[in-house]
C-alpha positions as CSV (number, residue, x, y, z in Angstrom):
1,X,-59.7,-97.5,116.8
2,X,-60.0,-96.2,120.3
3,X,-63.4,-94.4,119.6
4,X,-65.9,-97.4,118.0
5,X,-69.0,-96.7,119.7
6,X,-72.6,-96.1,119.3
7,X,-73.8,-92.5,119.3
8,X,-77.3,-91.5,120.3
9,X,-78.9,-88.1,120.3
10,X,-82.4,-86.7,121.3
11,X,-84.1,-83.5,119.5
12,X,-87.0,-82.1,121.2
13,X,-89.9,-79.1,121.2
14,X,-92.2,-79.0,123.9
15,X,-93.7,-82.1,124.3
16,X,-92.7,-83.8,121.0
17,X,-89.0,-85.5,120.6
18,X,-87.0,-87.8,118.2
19,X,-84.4,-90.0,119.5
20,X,-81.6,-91.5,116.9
21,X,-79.2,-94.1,117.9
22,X,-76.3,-94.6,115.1
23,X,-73.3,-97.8,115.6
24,X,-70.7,-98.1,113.3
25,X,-71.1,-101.4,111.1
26,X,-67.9,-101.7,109.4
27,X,-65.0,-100.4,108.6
28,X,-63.4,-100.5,105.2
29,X,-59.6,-99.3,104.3
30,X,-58.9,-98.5,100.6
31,X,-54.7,-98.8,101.5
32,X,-53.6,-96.7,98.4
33,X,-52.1,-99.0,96.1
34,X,-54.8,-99.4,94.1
35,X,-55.4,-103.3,94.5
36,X,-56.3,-104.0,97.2
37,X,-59.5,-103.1,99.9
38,X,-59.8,-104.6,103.4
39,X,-62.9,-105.1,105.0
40,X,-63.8,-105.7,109.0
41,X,-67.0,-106.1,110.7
42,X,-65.3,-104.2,113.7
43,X,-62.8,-101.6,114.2
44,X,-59.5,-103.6,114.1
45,X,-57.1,-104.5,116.1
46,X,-54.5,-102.0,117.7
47,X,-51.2,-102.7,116.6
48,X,-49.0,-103.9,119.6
49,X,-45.4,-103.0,119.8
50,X,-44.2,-105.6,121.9
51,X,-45.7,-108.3,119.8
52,X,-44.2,-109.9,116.4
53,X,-45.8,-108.7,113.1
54,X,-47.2,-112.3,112.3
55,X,-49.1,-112.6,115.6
56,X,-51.1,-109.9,114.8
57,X,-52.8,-110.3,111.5
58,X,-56.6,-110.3,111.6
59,X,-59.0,-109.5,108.8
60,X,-58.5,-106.3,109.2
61,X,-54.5,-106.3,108.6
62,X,-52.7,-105.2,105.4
63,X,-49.1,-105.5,104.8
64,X,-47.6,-103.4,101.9
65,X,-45.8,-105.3,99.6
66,X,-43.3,-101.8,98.1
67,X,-42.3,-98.7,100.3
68,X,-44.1,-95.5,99.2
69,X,-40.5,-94.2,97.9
70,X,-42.5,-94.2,94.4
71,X,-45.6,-93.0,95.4
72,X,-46.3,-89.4,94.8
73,X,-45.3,-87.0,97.8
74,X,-43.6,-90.7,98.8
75,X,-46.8,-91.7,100.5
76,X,-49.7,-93.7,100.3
77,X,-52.8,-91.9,99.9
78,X,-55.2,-93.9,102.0
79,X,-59.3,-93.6,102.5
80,X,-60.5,-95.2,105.4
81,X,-64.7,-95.3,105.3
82,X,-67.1,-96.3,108.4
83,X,-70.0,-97.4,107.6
84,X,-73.3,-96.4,110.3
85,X,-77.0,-98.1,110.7
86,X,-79.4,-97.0,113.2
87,X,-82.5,-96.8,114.7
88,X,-84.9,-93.5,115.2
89,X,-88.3,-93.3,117.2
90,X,-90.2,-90.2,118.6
91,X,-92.6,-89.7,120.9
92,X,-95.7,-90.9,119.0
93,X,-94.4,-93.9,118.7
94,X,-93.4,-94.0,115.1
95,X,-89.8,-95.2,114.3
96,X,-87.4,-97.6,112.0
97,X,-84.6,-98.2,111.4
98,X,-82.2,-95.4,108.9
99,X,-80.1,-96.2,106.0
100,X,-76.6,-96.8,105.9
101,X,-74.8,-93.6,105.9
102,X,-70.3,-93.7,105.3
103,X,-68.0,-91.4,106.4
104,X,-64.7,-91.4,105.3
105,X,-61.4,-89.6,105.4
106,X,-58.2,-89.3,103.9
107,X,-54.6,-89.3,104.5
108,X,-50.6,-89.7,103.7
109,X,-49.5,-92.6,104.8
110,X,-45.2,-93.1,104.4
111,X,-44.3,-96.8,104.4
112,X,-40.5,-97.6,104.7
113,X,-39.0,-101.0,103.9
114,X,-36.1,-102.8,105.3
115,X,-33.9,-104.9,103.2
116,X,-31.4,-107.6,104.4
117,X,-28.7,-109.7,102.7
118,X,-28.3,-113.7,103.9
119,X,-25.5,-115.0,103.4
């Protein structure tokens, strides 16, 4: 994820204001097959081309075990969730911290598979 970050934003009317800061917490990947959920503290790792597959599994990685050929519309249907916590405060001096909020999204995910024959 190129975009993990904090996000802060400020609300104000005359001489009153709010301030809210929000970071992302964790990141959680439901990978479509019904099994299986990953969980990471952080955002991941990029994959890396130029790297082999086994020297970059973290936490965070999933390998699927079937090719989507089955799968309806012959993808994966995958939900990827963020979880937030933050802080607020305003100008009296009052402030805490905010319960977790999620965001998530959705998408198609085609996963191909390579067989070989050893001989």
């Amino acid at each position: 994820m190129t975009n993990w970050r904090s996000l802060s934003g400020r609300a104000s009317a005359g001489e009153v204001w709010a301030e809210v800061n929000a970071v992302p917490q964790r990141l959680t990947i439901k990978p479509g097959d019904e099994r299986h959920v990953v969980g990471c503290p952080g955002p991941g790792t990029a994959y890396d081309p130029s790297k082999p597959a086994a020297a970059q599994r973290t936490n965070c990685s999933y390998t699927y075990a079937r090719s989507s050929a089955t799968q309806p519309g012959g993808s994966y249907r995958v939900r990827v969730t963020v979880t937030w916590g933050g802080t607020w405060r305003g100008s009296d001096g009052s402030g805490g911290a905010l319960p977790p909020l999620t965001r998530s999204t959705t998408f198609r995910l085609r996963v191909t598979e390579a067989q070989g024959l050893y001989g």
